[in-house]
Backbone bond lengths (Angstrom), bond angles and torsions (degrees), N, CA, C in turn:
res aa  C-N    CA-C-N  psi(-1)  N-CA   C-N-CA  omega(-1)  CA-C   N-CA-C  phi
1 X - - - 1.458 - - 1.519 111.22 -
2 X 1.108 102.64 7.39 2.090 115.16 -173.88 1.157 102.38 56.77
3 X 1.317 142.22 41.15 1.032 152.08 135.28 2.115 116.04 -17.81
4 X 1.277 122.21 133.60 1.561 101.75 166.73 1.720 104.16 -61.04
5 X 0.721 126.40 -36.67 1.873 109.22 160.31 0.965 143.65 -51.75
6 X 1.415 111.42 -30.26 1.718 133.40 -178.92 1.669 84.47 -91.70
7 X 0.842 145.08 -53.20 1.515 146.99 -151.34 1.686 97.90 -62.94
8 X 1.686 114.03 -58.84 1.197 144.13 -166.32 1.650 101.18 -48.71
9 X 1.667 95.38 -53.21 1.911 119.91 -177.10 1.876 88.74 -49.55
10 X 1.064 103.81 -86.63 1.566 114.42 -172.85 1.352 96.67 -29.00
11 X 1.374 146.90 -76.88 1.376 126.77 -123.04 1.821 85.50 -79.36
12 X 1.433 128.31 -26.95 1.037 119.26 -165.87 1.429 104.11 -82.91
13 X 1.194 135.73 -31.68 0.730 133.35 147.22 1.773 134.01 0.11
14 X 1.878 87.55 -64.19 1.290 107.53 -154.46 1.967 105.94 -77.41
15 X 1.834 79.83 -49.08 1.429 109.64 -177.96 2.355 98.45 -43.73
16 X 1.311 90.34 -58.11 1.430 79.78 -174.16 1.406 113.11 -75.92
17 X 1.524 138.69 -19.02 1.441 119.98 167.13 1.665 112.56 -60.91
18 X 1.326 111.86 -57.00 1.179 115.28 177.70 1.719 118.28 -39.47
19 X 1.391 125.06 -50.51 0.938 110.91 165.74 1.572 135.39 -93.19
20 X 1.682 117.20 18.81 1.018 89.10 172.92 2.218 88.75 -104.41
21 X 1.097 119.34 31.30 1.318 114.48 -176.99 1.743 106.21 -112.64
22 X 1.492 104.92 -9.60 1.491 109.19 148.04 1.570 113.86 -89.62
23 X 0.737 119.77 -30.12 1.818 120.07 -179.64 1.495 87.72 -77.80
24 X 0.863 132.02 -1.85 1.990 135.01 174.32 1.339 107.33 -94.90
25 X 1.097 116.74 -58.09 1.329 132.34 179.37 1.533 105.10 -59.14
26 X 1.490 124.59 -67.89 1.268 126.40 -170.71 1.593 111.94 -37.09
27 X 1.547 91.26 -54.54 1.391 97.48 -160.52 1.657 117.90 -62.43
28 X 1.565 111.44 -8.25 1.432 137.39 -172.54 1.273 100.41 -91.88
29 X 1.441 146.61 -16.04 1.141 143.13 -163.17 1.345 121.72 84.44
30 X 1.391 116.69 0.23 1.580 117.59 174.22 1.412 91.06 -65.56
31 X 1.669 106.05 158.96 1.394 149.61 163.23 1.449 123.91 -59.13
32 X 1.129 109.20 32.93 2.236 114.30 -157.92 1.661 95.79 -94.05
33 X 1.648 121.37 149.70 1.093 111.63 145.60 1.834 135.38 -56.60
34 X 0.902 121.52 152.24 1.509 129.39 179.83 1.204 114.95 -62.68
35 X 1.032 144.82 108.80 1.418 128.82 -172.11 1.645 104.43 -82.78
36 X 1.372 102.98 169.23 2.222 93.29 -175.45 1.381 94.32 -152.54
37 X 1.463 134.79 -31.67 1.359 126.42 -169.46 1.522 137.29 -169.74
38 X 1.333 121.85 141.86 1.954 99.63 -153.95 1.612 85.39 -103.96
39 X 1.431 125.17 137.09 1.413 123.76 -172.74 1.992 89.36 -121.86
40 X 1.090 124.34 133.65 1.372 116.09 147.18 1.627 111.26 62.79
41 X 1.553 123.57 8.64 1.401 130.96 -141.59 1.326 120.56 58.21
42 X 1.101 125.75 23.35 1.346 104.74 158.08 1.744 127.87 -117.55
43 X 0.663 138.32 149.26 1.576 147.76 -175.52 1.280 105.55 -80.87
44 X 1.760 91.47 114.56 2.002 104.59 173.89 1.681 100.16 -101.99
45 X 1.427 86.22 121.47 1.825 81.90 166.37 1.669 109.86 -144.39
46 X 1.125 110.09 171.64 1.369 113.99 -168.38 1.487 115.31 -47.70
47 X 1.576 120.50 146.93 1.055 117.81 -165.20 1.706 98.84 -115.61
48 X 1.600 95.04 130.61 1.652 105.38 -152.39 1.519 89.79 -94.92
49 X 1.389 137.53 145.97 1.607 153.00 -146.93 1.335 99.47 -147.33
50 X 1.235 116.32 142.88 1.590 136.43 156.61 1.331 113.79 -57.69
51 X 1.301 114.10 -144.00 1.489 115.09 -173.23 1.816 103.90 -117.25
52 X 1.512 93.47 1.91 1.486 101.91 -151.43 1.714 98.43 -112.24
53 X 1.901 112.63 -14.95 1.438 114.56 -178.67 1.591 91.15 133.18
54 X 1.517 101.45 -82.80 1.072 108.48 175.52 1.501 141.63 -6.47
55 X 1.743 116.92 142.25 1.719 111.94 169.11 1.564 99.85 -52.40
56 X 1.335 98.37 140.15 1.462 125.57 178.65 1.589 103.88 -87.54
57 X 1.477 111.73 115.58 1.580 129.36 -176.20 1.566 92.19 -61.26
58 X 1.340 81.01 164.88 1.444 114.78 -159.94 2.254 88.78 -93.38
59 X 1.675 103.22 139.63 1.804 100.51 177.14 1.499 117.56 -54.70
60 X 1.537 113.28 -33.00 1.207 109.47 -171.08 1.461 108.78 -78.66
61 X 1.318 128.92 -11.00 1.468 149.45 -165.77 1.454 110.38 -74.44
62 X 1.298 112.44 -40.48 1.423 137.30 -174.66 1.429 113.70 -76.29
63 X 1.785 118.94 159.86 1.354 120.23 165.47 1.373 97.69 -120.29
64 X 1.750 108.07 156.35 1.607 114.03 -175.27 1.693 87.30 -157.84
65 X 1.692 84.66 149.55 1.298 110.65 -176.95 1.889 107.62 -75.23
66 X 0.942 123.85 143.84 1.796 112.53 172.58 1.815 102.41 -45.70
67 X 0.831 157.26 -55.81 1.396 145.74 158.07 1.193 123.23 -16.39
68 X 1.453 117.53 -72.37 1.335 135.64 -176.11 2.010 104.96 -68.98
69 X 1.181 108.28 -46.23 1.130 104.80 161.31 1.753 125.50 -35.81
70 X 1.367 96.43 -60.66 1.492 105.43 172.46 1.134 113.04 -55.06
71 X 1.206 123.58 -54.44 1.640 124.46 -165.01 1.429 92.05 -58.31
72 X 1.683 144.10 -66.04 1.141 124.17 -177.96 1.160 126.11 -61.09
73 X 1.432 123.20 -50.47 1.752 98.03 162.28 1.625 118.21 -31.91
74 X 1.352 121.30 -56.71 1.665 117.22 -161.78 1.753 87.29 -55.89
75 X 1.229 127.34 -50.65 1.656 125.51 -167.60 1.468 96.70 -47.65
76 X 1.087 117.21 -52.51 1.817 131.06 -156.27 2.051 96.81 -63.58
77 X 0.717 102.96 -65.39 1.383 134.15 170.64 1.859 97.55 -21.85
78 X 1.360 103.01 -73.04 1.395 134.07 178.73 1.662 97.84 -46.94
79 X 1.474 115.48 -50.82 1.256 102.33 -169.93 1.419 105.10 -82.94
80 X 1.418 133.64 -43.11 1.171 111.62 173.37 1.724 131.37 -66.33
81 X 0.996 107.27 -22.86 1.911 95.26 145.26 1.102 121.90 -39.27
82 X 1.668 110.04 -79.57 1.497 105.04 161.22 1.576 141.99 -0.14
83 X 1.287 108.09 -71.89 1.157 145.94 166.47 1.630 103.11 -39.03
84 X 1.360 104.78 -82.67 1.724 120.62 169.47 1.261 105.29 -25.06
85 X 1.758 123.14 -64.83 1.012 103.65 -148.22 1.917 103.48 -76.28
86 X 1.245 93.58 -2.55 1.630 88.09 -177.50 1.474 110.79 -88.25
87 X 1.268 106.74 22.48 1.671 103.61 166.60 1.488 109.04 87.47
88 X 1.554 121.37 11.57 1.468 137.18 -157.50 1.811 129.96 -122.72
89 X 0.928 130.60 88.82 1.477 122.94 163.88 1.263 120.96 -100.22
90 X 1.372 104.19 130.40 1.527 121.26 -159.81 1.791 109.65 -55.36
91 X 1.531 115.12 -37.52 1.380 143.24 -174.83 1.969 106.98 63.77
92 X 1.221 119.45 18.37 1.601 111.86 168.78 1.556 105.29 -160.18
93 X 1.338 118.87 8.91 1.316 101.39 148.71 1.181 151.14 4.95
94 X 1.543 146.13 109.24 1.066 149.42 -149.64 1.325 118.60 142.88
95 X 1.663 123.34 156.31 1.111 149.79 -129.30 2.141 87.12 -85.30
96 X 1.368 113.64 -26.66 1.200 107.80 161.64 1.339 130.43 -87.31
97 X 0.994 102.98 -2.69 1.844 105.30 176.97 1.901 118.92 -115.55
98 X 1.699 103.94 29.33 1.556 115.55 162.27 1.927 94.43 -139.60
99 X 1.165 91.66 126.56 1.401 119.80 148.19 1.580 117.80 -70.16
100 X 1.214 108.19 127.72 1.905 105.32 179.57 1.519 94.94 -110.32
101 X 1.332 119.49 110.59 1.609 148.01 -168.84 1.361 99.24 -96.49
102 X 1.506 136.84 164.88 1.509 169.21 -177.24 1.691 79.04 -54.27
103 X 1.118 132.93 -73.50 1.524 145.54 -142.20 1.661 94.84 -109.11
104 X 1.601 128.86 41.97 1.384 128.90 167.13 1.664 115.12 79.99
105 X 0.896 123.24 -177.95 1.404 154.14 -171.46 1.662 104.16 -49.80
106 X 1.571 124.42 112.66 1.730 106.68 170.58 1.551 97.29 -124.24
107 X 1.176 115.15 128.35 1.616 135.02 152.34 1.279 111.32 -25.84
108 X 2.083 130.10 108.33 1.205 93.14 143.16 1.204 98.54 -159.56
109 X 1.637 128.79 -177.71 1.146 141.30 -168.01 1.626 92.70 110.24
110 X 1.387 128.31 112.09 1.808 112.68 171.66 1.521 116.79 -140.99
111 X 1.786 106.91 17.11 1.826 112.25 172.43 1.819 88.71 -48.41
112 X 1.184 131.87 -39.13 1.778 100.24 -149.19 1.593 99.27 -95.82
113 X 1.485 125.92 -0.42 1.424 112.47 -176.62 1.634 136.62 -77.87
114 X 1.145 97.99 141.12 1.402 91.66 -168.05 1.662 128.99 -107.89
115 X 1.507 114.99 -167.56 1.524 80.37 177.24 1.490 105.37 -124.75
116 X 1.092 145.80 143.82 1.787 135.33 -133.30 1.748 83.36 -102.22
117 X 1.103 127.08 -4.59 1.947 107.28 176.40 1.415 98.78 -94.83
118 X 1.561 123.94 -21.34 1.788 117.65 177.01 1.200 110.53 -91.58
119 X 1.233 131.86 -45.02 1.552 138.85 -176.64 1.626 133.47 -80.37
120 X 1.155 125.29 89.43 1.419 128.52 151.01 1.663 137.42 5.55
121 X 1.276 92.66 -52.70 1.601 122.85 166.81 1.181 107.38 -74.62
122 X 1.418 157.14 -34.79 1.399 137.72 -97.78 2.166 67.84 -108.21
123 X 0.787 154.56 -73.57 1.431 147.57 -131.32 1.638 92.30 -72.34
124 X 1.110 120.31 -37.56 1.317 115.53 171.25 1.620 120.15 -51.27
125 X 1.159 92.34 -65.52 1.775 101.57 172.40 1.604 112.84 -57.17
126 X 1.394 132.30 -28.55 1.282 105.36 158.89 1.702 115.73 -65.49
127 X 1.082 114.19 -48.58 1.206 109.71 -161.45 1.596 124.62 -50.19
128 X 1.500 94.41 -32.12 1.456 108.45 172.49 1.606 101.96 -85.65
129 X 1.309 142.81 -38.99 1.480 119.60 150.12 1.499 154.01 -37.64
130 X 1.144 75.15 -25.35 1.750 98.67 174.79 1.778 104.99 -91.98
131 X 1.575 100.30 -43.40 1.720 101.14 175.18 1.504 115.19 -56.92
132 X 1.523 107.88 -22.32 1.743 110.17 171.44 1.145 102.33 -68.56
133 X 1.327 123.21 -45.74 1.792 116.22 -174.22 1.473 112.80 -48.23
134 X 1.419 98.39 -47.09 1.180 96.74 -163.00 1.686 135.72 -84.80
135 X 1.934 92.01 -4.28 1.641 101.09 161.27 1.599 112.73 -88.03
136 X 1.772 111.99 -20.33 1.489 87.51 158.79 1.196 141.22 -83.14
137 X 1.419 110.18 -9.71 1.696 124.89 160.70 1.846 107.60 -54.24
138 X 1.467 112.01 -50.65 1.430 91.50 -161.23 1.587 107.48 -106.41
139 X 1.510 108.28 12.97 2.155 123.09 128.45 1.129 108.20 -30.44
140 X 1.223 130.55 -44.63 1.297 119.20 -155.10 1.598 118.55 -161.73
141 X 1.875 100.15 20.19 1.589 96.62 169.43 1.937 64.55 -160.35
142 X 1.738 102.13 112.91 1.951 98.35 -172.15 1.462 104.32 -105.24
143 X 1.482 107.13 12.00 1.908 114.12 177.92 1.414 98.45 -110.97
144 X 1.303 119.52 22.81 1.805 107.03 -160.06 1.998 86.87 -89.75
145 X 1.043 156.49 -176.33 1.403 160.95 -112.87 1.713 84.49 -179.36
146 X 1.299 116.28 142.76 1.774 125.11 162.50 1.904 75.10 -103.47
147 X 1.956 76.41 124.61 1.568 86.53 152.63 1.556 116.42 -118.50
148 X 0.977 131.33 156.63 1.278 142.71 -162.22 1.529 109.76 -72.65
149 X 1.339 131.51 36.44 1.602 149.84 -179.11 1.502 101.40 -69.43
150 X 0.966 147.53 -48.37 1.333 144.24 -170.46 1.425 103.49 -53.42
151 X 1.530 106.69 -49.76 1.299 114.86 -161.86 1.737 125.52 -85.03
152 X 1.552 77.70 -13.05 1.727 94.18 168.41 1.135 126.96 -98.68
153 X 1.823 109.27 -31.11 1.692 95.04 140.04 1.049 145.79 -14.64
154 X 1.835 106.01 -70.94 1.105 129.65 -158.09 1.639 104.92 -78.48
155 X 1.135 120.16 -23.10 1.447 131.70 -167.09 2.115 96.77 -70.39
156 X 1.645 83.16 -67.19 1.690 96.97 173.22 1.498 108.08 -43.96
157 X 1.406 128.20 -52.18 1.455 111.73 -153.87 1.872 93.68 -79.52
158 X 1.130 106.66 -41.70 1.476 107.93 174.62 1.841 122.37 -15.37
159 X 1.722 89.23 -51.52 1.680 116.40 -146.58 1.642 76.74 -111.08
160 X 1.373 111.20 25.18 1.815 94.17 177.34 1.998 126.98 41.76
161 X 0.948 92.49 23.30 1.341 103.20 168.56 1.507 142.23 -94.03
162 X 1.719 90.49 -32.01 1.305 100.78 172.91 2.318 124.40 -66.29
163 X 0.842 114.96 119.20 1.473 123.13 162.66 1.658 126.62 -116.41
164 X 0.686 114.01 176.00 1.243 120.55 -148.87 2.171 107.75 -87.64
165 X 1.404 86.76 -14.17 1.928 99.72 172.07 1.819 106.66 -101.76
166 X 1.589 104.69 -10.98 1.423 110.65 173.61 1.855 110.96 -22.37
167 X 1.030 123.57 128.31 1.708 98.81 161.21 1.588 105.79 -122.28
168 X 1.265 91.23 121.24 1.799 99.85 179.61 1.857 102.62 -56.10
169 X 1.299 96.43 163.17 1.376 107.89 172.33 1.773 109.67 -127.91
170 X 1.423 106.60 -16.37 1.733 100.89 174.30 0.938 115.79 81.20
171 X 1.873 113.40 36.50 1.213 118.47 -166.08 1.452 105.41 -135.98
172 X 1.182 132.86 133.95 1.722 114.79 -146.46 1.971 98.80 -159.43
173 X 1.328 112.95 107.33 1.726 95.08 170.80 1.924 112.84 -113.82
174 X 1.245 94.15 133.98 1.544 90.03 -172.13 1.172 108.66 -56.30
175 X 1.312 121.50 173.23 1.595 131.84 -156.15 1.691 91.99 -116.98
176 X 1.036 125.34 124.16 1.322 146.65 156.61 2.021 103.65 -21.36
177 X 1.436 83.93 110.77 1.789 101.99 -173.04 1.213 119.41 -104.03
178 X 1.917 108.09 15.50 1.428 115.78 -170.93 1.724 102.77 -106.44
179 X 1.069 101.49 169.40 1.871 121.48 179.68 1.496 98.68 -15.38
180 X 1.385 132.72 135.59 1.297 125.26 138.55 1.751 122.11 -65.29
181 X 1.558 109.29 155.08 1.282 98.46 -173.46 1.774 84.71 -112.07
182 X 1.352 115.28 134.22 1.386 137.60 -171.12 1.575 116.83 -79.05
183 X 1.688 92.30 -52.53 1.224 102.10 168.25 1.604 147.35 -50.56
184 X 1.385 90.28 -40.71 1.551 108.17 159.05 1.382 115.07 -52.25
C-alpha cells in the first residue's frame, strides 16, 4: 500500500538483491566494486581509481581510437560472458554503467539485473546489453560489423555450454520459427 513500511520493505529489499548480485558477480570473476556498508540507505562500495588516484571516469566519458575502442569492447564482451555464466544479466548496460579503473573496465549500477533461471526477460536484456556495446564500439570504430554475440551467448549458456574461456566466433543461425512437431 506504500506504506513508510512497505517503502522501508522495498528499499531493503533492493539494497540486499543488489548486493548479493555483486557478491555473485565478484565471486564469478566479474569486474564489480566491493560493496562494504549501507549508511542512511545508501550503498558504500569500493571506490574504483584511475591510474592517477583519482575517481575512475565513467566509458562513455572517455575518447578511444577505433583500436582501443575494440580492445574494450572485446574486454566488455569478456565480462559479460562472465557474468552469463554466473547465471546473470546486468539488464542496463552501457557505456555509462562501467567505470574504466587503473586495472581496466568495472561493471556497475545492478538495481535492474536479473537472474536468467527466474526471469522471462533475461535473454532480452542481454541482447539489448550487448546492443549498447555495440553502439559504443561503432562511436568510435563506425566500420566495426554487429556480430551476432549476444545471441550466441545466449544459445551456449542455454545448451550449458557457455564458460567463461568460451571464445565466441560471431557466428549465430536463427532457430527454426515454424510449427513444433508434438509428436516427436
Amino acid at each position: 500500500k506504500r506504506s513508510k513500511h512497505g517503502r522501508a520493505q522495498d528499499e531493503a529489499a533492493w539494497r540486499s538483491t543488489e548486493v548479493d548480485m555483486i557478491r555473485r558477480l565478484h565471486t564469478a570473476g566479474v569486474r564489480v566494486p566491493v560493496p562494504h556498508h549501507f549508511v542512511e540507505g545508501v550503498l558504500l562500495m569500493e571506490m574504483v581509481k584511475d591510474a592517477e588516484g583519482n575517481p575512475a571516469p565513467r566509458l562513455g566519458d572517455l575518447r578511444f581510437s577505433p583500436e582501443e575502442a575494440r580492445a574494450m569492447f572485446d574486454r566488455l564482451v569478456r565480462e559479460v560472458v562472465r557474468m552469463l555464466c554466473a547465471g546473470v544479466v546486468h539488464g542496463d548496460l552501457s557505456d555509462f554503467n562501467v567505470l574504466v579503473g587503473a586495472d581496466g573496465p568495472v561493471i556497475i549500477d545492478f538495481p535492474q539485473s536479473v537472474d536468467t533461471a527466474r526471469n522471462p526477460n533475461a535473454r532480452r536484456l542481454l541482447l539489448r546489453d550487448v546492443e549498447n556495446l555495440h553502439e559504443f564500439l561503432r562511436r568510435w570504430a563506425p566500420a566495426a560489423r554487429r556480430l551476432p554475440l549476444a545471441e550466441e551467448m545466449w544459445d551456449l549458456h542455454e545448451a550449458n555450454l557457455l564458460t567463461p574461456e568460451t571464445r565466441l566466433e560471431g557466428r549465430h543461425r536463427s532457430r527454426s520459427q515454424g510449427p513444433v512437431n508434438t509428436d516427436s
